[in-house]
C-alpha positions in Angstrom: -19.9 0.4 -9.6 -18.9 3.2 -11.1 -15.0 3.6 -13.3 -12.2 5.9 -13.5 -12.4 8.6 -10.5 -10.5 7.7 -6.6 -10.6 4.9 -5.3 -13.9 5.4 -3.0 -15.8 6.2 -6.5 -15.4 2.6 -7.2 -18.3 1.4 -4.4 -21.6 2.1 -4.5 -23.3 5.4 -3.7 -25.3 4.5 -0.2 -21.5 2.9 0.8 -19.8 6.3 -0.4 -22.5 8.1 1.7 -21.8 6.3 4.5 -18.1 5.9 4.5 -17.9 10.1 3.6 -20.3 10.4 6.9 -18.1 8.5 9.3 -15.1 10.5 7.8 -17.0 13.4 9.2 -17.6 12.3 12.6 -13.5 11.2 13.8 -15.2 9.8 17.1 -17.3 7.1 15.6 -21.6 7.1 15.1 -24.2 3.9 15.6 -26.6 2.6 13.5 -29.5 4.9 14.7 -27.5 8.2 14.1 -26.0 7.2 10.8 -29.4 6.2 9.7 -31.1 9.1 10.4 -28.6 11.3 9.3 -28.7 9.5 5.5 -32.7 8.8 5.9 -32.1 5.4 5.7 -33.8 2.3 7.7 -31.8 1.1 10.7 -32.0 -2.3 9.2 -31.0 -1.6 5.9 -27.8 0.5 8.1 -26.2 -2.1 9.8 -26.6 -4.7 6.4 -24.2 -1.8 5.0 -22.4 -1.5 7.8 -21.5 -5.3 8.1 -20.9 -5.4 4.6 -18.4 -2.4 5.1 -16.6 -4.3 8.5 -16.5 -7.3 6.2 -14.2 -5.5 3.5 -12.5 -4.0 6.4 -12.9 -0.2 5.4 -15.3 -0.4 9.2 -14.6 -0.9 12.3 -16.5 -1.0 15.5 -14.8 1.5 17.7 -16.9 0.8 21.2 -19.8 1.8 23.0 -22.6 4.7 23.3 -24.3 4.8 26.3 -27.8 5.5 26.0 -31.1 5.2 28.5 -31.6 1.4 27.2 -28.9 -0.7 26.3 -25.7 0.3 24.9 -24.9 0.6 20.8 -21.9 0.1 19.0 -19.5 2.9 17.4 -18.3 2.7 13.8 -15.3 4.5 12.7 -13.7 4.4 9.4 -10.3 1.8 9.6 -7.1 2.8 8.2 -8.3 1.4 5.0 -11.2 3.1 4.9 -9.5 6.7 5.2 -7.2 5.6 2.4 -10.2 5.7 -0.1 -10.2 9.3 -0.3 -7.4 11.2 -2.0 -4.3 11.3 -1.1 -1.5 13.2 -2.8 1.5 11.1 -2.1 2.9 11.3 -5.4 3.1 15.1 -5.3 4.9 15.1 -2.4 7.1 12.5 -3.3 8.5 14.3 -6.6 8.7 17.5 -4.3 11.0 15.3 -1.8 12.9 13.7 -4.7 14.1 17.0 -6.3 15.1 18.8 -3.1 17.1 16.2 -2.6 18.2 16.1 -6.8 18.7 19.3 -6.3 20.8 19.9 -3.4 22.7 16.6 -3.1 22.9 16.2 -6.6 22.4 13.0 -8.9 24.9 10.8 -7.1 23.6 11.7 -3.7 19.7 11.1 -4.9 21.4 7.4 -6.0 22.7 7.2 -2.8 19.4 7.9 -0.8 17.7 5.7 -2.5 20.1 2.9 -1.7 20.1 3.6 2.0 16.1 3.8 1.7 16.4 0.0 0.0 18.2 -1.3 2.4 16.4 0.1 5.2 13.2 -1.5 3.7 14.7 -4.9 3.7 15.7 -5.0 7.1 11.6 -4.8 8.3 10.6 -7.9 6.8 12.7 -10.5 5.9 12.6 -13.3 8.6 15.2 -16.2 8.0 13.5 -18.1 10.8 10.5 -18.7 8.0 11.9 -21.7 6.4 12.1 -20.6 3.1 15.2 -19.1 1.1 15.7 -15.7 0.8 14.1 -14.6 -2.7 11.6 -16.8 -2.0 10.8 -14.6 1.5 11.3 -11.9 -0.7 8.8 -12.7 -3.3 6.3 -12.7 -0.6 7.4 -9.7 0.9 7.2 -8.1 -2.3 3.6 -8.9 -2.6 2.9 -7.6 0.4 4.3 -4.1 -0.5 2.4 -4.2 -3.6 4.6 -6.1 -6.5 2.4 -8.8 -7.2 5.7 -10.7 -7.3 5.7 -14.0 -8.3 8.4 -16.2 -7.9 9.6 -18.2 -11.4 12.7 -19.7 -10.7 14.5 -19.8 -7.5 16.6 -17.4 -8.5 14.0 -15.6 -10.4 11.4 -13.3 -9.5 9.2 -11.1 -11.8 6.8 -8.5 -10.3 3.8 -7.2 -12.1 3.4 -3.9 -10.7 5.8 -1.2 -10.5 4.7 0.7 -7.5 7.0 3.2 -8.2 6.5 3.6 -12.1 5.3 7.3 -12.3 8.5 8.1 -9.7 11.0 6.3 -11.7 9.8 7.4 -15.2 10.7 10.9 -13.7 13.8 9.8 -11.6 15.7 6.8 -13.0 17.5 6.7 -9.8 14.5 5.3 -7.9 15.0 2.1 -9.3 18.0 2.1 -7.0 15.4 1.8 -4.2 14.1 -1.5 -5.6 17.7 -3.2 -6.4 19.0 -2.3 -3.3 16.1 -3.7 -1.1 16.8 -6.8 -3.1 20.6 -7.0 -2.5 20.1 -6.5 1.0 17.1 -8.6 1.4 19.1 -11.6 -0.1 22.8 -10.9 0.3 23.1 -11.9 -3.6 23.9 -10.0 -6.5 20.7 -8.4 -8.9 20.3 -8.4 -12.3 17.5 -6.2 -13.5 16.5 -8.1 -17.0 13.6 -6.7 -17.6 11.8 -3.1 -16.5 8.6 -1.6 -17.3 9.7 1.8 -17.1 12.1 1.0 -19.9 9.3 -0.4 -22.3 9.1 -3.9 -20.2 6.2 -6.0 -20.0 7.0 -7.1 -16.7 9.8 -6.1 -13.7 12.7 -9.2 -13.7 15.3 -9.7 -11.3 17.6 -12.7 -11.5 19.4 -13.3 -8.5 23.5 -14.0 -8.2 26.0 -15.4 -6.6 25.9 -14.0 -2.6 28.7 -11.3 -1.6 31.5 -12.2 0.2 31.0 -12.2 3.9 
């Protein structure tokens, strides 16, 4: 394993090879193509290759024809193509000041509170059982929080996914707070950030708004 570099640096080279191979050929390749194109043993192929279905970066995309029996396709999966480098970020802070600069601070504050709320609507399920910033916890750690539910009407979350965003745009914090008011119908308190020298992201939970 390998450190620092994108996230495909981090596997191992004959898994790099093959990954960057199928990310060359869109329409899927078998085990006999892939291992002749990287000189390797069919055998030693498809132990790779069910290693990489395994961590879901492969998946087997259908059938070849052929003169004897048919062989499987690989493609790379959604996760897979995410290993190589994306430039979200970029685009992001381009986005961000358009709008900064032509709506102005308030109306970058207001985006990002129609953006939080729009979030919250796509996973928070009150037929799960559970009360709502528990249901958020969970779906916080499914966006990438590593949320962790303290208190019942705690929750502290690990990772800022927006951190490099929100050191340059203070508004985008809005984004989080108002996922979590809408999520919940409660009031937010934001006790603790890492952007503002936190160790953590806290969030204690109110009373709920007036209906």
């Amino acid at each position: 394993m390998q450190s620092g570099g994108t996230a495909i640096d981090q596997l191992g080279v004959t898994q790099q090879r093959i990954l960057r191979e199928l990310l060359r050929r869109s329409r899927g390749s078998d085990v006999d193509q892939l291992a002749a194109d990287l000189a390797m043993t069919k055998s030693g192929m498809r132990q790779h290759l069910i290693g990489l279905e395994r961590d879901g970066l492969v998946v087997r995309s259908g059938l070849k024809k052929t003169e004897r029996r048919p062989r499987h396709l690989y493609q790379l999966s959604a996760s897979g193509r995410e290993l190589f480098p994306r430039h979200y970020i970029q685009m992001a802070e381009l986005l961000i000041e358009s709008v900064r600069a032509s709506a102005g601070e308030t109306g970058l504050l207001k985006l990002m509170q129609t953006m939080g709320e729009q979030a919250a609507s796509q996973f928070m399920d009150p037929r799960s059982g559970k009360n709502e910033v528990e249901i958020l916890a969970d779906a916080m750690c499914g966006l990438g929080y590593d949320a962790q539910l303290i208190a019942a009407d705690e929750i502290k979350a690990f990772n800022c996914v927006f951190h490099h965003l929100a050191a340059l745009y203070p508004q985008v914090c809005e984004f989080d707070l108002a996922l979590m008011r809408h999520a919940t119908g409660r009031q937010v308190e934001h006790q603790e950030c890492m952007v503002r020298g936190g160790d953590v992201c806290r969030f204690k939970f109110g009373k709920k708004f007036a209906e």
